[in-house]
mmCIF file of the N, C-alpha and C atoms, coordinates in Angstrom:
data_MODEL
# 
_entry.id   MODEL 
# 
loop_
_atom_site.group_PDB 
_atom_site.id 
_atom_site.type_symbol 
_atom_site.label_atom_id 
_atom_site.label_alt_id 
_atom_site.label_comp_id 
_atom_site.label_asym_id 
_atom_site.label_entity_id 
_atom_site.label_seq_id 
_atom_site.pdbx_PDB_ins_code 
_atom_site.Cartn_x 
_atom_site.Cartn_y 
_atom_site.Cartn_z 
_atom_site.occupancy 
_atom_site.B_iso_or_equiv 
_atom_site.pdbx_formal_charge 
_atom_site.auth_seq_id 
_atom_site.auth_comp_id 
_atom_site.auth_asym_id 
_atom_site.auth_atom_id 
_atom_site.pdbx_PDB_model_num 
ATOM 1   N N  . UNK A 1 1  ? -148.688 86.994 172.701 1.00 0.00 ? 1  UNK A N  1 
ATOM 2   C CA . UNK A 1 1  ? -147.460 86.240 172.624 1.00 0.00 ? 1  UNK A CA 1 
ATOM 3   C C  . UNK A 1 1  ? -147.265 85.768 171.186 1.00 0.00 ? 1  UNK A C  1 
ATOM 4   N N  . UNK A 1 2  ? -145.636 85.844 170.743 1.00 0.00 ? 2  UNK A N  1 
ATOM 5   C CA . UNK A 1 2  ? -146.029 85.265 169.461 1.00 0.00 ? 2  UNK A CA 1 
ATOM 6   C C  . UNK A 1 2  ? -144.854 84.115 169.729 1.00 0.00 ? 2  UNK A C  1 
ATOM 7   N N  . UNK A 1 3  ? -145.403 83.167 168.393 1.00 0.00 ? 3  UNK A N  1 
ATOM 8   C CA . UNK A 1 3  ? -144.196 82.407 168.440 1.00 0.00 ? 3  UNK A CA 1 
ATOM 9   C C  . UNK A 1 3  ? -143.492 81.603 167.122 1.00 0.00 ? 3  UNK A C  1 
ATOM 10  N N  . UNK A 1 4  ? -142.541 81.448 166.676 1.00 0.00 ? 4  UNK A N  1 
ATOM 11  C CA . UNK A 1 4  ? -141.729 81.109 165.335 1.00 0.00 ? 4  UNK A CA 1 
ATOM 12  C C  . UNK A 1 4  ? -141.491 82.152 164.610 1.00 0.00 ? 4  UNK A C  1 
ATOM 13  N N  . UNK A 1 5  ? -141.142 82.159 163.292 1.00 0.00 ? 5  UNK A N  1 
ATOM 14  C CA . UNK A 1 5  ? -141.013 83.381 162.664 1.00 0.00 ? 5  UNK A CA 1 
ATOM 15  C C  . UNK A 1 5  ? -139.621 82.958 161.986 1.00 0.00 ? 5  UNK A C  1 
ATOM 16  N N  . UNK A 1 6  ? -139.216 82.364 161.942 1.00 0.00 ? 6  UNK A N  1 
ATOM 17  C CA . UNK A 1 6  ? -137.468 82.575 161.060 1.00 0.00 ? 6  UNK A CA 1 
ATOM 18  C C  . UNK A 1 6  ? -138.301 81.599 159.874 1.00 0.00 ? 6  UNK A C  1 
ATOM 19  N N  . UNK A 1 7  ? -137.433 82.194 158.760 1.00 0.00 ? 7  UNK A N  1 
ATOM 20  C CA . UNK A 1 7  ? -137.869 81.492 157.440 1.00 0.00 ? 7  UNK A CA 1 
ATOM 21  C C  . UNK A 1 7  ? -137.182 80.680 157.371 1.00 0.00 ? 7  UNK A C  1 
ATOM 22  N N  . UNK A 1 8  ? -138.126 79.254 157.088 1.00 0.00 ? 8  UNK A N  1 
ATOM 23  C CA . UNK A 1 8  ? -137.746 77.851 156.977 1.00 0.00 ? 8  UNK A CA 1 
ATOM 24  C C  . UNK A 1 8  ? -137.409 77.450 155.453 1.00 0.00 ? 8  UNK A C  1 
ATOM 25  N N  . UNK A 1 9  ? -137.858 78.013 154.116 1.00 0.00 ? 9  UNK A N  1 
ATOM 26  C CA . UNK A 1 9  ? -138.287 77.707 153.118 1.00 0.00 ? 9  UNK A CA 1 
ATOM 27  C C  . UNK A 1 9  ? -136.887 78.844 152.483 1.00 0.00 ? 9  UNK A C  1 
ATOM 28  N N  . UNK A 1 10 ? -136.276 79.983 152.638 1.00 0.00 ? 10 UNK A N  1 
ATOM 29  C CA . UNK A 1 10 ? -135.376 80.696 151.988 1.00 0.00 ? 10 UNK A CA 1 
ATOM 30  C C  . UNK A 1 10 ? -133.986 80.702 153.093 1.00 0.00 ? 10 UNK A C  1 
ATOM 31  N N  . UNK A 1 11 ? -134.462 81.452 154.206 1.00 0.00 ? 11 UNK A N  1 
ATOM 32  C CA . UNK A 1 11 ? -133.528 82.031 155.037 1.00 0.00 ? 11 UNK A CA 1 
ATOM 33  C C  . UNK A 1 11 ? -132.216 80.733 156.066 1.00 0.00 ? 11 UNK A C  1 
ATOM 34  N N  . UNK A 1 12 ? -133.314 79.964 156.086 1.00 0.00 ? 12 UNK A N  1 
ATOM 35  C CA . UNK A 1 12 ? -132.237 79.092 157.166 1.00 0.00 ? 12 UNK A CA 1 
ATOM 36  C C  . UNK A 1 12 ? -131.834 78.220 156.259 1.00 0.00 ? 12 UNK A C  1 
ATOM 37  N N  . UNK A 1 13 ? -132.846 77.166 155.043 1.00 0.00 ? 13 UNK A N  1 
ATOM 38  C CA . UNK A 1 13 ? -132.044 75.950 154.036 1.00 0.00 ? 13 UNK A CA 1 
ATOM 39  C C  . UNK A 1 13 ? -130.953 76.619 153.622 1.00 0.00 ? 13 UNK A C  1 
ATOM 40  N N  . UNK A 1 14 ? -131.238 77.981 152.424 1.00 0.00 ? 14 UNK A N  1 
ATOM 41  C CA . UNK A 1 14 ? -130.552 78.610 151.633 1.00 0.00 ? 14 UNK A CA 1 
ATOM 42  C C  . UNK A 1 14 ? -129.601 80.029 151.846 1.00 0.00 ? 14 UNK A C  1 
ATOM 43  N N  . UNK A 1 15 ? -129.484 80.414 153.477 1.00 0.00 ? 15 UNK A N  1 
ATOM 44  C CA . UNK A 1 15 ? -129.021 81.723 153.681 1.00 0.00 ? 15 UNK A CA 1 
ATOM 45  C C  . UNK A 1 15 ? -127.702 81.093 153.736 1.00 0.00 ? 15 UNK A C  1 
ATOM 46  N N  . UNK A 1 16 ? -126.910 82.252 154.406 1.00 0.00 ? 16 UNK A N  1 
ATOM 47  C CA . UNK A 1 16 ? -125.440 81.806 155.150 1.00 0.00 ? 16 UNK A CA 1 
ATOM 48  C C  . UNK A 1 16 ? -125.769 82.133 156.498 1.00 0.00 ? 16 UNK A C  1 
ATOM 49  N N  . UNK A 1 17 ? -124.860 81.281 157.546 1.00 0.00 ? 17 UNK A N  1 
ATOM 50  C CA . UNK A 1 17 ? -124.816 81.716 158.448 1.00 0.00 ? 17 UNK A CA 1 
ATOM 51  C C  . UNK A 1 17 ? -125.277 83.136 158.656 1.00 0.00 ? 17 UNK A C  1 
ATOM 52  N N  . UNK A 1 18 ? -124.611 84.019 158.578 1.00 0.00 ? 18 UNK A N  1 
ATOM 53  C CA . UNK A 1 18 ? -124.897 85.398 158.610 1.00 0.00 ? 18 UNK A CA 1 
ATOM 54  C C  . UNK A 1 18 ? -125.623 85.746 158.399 1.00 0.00 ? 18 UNK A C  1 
ATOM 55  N N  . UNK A 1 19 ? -126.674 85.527 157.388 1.00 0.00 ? 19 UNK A N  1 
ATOM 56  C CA . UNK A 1 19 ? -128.518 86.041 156.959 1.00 0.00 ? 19 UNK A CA 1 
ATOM 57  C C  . UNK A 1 19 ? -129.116 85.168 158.091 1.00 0.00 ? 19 UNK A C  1 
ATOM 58  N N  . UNK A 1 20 ? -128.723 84.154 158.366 1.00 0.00 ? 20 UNK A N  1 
ATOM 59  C CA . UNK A 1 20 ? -129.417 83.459 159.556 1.00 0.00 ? 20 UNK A CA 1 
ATOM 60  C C  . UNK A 1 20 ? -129.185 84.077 160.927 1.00 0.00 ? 20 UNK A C  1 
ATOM 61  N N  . UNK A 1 21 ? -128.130 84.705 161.270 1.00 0.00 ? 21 UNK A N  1 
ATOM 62  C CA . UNK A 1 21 ? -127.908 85.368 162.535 1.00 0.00 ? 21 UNK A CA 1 
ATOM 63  C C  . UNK A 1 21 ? -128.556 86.954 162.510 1.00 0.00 ? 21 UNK A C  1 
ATOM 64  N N  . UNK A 1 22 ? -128.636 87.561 161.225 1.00 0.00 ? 22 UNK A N  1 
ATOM 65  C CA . UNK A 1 22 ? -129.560 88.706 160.980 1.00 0.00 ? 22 UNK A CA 1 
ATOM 66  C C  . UNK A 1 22 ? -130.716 88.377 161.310 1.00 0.00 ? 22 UNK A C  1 
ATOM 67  N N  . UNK A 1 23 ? -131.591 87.603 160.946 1.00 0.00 ? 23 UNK A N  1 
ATOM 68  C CA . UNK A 1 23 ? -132.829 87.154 160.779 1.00 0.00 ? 23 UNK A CA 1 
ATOM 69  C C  . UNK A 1 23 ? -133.666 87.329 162.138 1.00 0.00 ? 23 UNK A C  1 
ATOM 70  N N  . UNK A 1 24 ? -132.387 86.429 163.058 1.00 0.00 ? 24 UNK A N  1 
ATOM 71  C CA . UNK A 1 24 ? -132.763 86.120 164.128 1.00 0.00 ? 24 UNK A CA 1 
ATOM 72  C C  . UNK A 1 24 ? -133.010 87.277 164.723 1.00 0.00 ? 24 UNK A C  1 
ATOM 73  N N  . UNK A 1 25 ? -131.304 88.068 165.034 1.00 0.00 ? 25 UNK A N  1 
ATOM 74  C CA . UNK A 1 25 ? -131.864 89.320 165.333 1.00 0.00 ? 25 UNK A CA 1 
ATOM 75  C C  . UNK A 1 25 ? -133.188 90.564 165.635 1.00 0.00 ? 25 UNK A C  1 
ATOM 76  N N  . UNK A 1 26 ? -133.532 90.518 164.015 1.00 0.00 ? 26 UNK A N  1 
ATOM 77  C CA . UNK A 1 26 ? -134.643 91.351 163.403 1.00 0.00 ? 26 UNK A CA 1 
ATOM 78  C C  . UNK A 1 26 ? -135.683 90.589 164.086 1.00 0.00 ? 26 UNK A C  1 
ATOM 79  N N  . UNK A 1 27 ? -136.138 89.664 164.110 1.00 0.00 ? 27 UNK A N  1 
ATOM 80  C CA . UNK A 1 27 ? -137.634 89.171 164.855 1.00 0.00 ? 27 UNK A CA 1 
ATOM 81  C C  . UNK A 1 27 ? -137.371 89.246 166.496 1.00 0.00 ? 27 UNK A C  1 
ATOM 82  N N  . UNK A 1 28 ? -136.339 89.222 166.745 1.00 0.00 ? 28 UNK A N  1 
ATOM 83  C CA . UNK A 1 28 ? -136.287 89.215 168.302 1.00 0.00 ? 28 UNK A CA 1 
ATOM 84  C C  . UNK A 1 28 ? -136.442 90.743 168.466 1.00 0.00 ? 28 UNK A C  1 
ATOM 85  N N  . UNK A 1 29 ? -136.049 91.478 167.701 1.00 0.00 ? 29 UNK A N  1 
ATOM 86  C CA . UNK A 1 29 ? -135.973 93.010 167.641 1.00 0.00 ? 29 UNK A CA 1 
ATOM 87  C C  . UNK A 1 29 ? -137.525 93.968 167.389 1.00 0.00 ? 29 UNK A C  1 
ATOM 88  N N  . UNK A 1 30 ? -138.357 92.780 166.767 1.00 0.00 ? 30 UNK A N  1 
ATOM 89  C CA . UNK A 1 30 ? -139.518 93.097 166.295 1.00 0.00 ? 30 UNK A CA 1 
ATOM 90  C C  . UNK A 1 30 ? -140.913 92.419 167.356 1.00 0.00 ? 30 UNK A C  1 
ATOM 91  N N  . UNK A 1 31 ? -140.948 90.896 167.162 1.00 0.00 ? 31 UNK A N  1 
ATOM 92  C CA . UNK A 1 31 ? -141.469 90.421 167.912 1.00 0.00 ? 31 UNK A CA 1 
ATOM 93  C C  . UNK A 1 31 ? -141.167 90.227 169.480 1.00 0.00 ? 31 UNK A C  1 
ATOM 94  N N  . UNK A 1 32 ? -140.305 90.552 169.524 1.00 0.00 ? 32 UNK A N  1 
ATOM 95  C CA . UNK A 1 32 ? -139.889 90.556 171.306 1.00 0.00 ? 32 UNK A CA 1 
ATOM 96  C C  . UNK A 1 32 ? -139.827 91.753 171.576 1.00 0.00 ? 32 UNK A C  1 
ATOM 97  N N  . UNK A 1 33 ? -140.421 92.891 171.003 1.00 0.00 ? 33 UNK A N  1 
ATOM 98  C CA . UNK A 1 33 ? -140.403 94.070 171.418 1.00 0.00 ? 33 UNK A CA 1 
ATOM 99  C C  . UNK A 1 33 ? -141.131 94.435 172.597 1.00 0.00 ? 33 UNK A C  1 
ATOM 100 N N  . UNK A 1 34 ? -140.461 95.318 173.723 1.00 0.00 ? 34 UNK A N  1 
ATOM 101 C CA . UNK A 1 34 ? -141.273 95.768 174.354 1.00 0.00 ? 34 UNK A CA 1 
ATOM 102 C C  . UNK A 1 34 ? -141.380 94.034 175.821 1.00 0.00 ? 34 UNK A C  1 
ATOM 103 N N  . UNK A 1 35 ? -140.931 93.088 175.445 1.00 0.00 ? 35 UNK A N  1 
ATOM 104 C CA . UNK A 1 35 ? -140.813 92.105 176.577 1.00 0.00 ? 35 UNK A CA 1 
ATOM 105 C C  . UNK A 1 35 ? -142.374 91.453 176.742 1.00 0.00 ? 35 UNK A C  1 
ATOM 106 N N  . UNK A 1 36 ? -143.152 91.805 175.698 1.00 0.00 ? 36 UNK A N  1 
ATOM 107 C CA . UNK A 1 36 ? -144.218 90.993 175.524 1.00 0.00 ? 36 UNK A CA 1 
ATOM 108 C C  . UNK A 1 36 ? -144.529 89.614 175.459 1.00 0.00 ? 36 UNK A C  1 
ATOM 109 N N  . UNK A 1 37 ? -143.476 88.815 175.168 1.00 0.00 ? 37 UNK A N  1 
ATOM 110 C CA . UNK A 1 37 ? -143.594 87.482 175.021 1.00 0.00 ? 37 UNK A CA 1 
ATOM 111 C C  . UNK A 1 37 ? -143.164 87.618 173.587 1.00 0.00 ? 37 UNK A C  1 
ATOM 112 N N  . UNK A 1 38 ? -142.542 86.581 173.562 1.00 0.00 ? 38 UNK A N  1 
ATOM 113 C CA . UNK A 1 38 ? -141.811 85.564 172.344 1.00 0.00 ? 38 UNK A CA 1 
ATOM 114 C C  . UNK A 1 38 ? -140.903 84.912 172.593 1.00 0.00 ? 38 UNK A C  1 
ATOM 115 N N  . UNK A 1 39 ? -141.490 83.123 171.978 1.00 0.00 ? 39 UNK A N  1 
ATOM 116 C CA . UNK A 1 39 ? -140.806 82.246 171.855 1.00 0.00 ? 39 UNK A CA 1 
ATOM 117 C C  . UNK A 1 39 ? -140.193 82.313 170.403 1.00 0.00 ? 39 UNK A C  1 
ATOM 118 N N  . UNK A 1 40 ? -139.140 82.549 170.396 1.00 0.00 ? 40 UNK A N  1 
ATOM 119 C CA . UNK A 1 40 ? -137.941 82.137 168.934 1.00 0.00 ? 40 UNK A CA 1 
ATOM 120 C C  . UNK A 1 40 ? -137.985 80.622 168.927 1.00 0.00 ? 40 UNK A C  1 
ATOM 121 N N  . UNK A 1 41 ? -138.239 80.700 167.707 1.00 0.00 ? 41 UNK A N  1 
ATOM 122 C CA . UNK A 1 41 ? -138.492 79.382 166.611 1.00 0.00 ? 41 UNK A CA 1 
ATOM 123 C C  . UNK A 1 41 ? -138.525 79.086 165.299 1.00 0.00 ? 41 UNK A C  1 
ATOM 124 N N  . UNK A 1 42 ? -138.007 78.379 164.641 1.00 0.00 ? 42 UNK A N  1 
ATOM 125 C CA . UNK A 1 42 ? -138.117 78.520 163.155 1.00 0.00 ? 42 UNK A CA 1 
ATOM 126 C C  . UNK A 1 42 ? -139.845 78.324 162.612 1.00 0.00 ? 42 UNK A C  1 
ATOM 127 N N  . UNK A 1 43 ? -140.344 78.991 161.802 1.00 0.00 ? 43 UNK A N  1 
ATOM 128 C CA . UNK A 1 43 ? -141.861 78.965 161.901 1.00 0.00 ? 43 UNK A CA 1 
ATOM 129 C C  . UNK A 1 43 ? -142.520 77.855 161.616 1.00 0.00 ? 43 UNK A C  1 
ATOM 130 N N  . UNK A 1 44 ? -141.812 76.525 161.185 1.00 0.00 ? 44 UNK A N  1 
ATOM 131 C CA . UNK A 1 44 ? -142.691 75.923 161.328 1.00 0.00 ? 44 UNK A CA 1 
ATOM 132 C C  . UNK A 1 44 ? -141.523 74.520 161.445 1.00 0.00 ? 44 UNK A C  1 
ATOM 133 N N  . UNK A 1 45 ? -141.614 73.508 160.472 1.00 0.00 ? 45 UNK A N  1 
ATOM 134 C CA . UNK A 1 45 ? -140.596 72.581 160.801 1.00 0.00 ? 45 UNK A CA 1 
ATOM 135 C C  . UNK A 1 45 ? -138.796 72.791 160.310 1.00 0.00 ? 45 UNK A C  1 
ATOM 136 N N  . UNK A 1 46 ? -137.975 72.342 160.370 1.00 0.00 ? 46 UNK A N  1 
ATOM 137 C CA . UNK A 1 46 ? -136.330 72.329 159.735 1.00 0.00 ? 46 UNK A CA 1 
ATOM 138 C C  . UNK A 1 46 ? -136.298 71.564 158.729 1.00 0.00 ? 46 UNK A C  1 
ATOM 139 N N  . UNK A 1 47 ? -135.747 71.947 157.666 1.00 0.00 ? 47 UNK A N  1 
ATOM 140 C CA . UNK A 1 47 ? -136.195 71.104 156.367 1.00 0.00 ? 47 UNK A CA 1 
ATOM 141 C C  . UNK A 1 47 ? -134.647 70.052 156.473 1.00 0.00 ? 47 UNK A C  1 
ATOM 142 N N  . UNK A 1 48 ? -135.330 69.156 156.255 1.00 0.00 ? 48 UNK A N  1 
ATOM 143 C CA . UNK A 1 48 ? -133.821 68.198 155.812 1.00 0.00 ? 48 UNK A CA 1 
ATOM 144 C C  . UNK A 1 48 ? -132.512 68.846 155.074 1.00 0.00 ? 48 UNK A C  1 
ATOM 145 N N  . UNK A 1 49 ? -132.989 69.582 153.814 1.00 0.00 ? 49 UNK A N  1 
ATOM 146 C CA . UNK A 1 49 ? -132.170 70.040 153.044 1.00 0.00 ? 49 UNK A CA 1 
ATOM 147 C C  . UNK A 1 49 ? -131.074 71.576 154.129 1.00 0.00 ? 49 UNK A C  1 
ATOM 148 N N  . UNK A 1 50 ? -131.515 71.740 155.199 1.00 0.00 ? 50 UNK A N  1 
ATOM 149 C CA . UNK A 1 50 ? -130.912 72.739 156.284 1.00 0.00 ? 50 UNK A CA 1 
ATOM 150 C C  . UNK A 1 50 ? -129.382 72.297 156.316 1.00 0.00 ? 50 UNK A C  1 
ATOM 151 N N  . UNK A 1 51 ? -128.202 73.345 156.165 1.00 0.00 ? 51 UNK A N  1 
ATOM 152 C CA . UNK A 1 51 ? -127.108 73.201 156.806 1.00 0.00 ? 51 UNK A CA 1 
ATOM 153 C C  . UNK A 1 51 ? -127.082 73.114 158.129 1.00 0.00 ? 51 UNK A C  1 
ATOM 154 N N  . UNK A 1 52 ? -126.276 72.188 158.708 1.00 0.00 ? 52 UNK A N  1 
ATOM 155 C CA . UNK A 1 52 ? -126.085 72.155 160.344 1.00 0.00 ? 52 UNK A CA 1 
ATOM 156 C C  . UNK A 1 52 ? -125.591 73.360 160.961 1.00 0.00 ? 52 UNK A C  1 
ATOM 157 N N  . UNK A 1 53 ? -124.655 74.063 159.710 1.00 0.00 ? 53 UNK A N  1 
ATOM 158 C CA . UNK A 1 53 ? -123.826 75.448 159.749 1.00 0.00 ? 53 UNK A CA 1 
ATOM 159 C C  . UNK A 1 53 ? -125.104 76.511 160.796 1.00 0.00 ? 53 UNK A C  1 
ATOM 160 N N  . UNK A 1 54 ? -126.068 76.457 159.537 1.00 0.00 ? 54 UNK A N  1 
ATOM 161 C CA . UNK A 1 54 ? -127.335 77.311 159.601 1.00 0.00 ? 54 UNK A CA 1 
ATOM 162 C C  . UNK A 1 54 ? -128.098 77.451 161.146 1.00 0.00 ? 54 UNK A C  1 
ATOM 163 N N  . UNK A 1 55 ? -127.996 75.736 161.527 1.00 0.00 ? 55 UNK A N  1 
ATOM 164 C CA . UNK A 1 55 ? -129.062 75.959 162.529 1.00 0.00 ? 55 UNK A CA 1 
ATOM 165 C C  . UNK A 1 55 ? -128.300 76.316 163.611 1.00 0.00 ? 55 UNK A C  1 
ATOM 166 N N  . UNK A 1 56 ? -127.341 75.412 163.753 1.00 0.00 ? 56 UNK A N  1 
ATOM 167 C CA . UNK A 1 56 ? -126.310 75.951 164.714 1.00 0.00 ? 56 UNK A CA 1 
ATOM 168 C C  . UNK A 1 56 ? -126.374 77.796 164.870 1.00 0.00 ? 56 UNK A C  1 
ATOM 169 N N  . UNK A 1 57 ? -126.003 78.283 164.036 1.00 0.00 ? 57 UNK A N  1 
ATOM 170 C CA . UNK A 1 57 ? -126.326 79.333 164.270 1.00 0.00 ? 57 UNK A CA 1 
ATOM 171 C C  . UNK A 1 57 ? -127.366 80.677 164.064 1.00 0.00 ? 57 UNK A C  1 
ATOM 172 N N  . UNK A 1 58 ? -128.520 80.082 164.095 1.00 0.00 ? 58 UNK A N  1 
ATOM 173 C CA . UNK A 1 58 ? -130.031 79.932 164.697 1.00 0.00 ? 58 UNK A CA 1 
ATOM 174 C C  . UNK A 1 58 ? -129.837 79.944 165.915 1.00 0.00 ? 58 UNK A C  1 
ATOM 175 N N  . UNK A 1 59 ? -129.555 78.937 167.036 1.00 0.00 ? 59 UNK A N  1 
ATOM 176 C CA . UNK A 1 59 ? -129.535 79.072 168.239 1.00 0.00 ? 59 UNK A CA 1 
ATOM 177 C C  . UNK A 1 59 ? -128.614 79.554 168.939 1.00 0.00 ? 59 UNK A C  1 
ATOM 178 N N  . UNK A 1 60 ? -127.664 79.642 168.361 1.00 0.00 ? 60 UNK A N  1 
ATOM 179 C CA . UNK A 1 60 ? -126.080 80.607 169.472 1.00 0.00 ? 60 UNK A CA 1 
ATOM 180 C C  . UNK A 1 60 ? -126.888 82.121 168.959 1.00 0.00 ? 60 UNK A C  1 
ATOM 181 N N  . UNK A 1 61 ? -127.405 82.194 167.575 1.00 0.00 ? 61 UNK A N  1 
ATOM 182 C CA . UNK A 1 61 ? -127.826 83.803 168.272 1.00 0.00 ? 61 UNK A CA 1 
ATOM 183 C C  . UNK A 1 61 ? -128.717 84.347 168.780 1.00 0.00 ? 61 UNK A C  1 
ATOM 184 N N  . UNK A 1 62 ? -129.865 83.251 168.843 1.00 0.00 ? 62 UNK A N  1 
ATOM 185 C CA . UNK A 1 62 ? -131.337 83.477 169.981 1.00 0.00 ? 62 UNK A CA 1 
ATOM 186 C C  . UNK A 1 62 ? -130.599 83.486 171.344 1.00 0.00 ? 62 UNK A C  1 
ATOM 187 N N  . UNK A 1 63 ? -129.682 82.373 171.305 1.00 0.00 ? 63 UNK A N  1 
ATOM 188 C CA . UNK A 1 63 ? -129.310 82.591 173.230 1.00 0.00 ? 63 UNK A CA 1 
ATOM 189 C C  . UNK A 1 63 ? -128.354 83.932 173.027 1.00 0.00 ? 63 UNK A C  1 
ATOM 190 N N  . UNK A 1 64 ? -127.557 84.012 172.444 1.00 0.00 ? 64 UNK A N  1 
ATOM 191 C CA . UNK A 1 64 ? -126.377 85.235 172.545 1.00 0.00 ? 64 UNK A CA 1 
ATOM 192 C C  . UNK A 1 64 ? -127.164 86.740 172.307 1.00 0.00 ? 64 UNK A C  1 
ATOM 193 N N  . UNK A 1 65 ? -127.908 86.970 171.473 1.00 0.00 ? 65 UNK A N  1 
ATOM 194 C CA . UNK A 1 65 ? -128.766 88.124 170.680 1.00 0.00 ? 65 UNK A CA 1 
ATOM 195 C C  . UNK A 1 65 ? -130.597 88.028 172.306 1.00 0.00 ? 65 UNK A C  1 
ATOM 196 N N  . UNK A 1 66 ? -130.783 86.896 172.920 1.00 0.00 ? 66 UNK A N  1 
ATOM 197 C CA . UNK A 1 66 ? -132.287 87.386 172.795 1.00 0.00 ? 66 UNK A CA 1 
ATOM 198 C C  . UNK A 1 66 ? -132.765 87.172 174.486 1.00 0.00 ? 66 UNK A C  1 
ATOM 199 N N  . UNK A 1 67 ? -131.274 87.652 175.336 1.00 0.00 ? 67 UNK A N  1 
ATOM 200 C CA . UNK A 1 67 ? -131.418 87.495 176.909 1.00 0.00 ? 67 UNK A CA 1 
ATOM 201 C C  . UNK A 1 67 ? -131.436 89.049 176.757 1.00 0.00 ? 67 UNK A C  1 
ATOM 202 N N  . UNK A 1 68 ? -132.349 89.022 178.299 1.00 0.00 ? 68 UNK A N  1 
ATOM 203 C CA . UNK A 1 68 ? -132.578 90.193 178.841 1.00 0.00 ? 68 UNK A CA 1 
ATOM 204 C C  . UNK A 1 68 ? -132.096 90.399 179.540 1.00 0.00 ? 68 UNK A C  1 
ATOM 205 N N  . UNK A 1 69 ? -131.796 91.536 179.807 1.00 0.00 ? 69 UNK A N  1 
ATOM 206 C CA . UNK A 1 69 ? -130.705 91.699 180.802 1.00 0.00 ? 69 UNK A CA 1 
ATOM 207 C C  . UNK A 1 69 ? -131.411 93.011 181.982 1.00 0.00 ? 69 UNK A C  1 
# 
């Protein structure tokens, strides 16, 4: 099982939305491969300096991008 993985330090303070909804993507695409287990999480804490923009969409695309169907 793995768990976290989105970059806390480049991708979510400093991306745009959009590198943040890629991101997500790609590890759910990588680490959730195959239905092995993975919890999506930013890898470690949310830095203060985070847009709300950012995280917000962090989680609309784990739920929208990371159901099984």
């Amino acid at each position: 099982m793995f768990h976290g993985g989105l970059d806390n330090q480049q991708t979510l303070p400093h991306g745009s939305p959009a590198d943040v909804r890629a991101e997500v993507r790609q590890l759910i695409d990588v680490l959730g491969a195959g239905r092995t287990g993975y919890v999506f999480a930013p890898c470690h804490s949310i830095q203060p300096v985070t847009p709300l923009e950012n995280i917000e969409a962090m989680y609309d695309e784990a739920w929208r991008y990371g159901s099984y169907s």
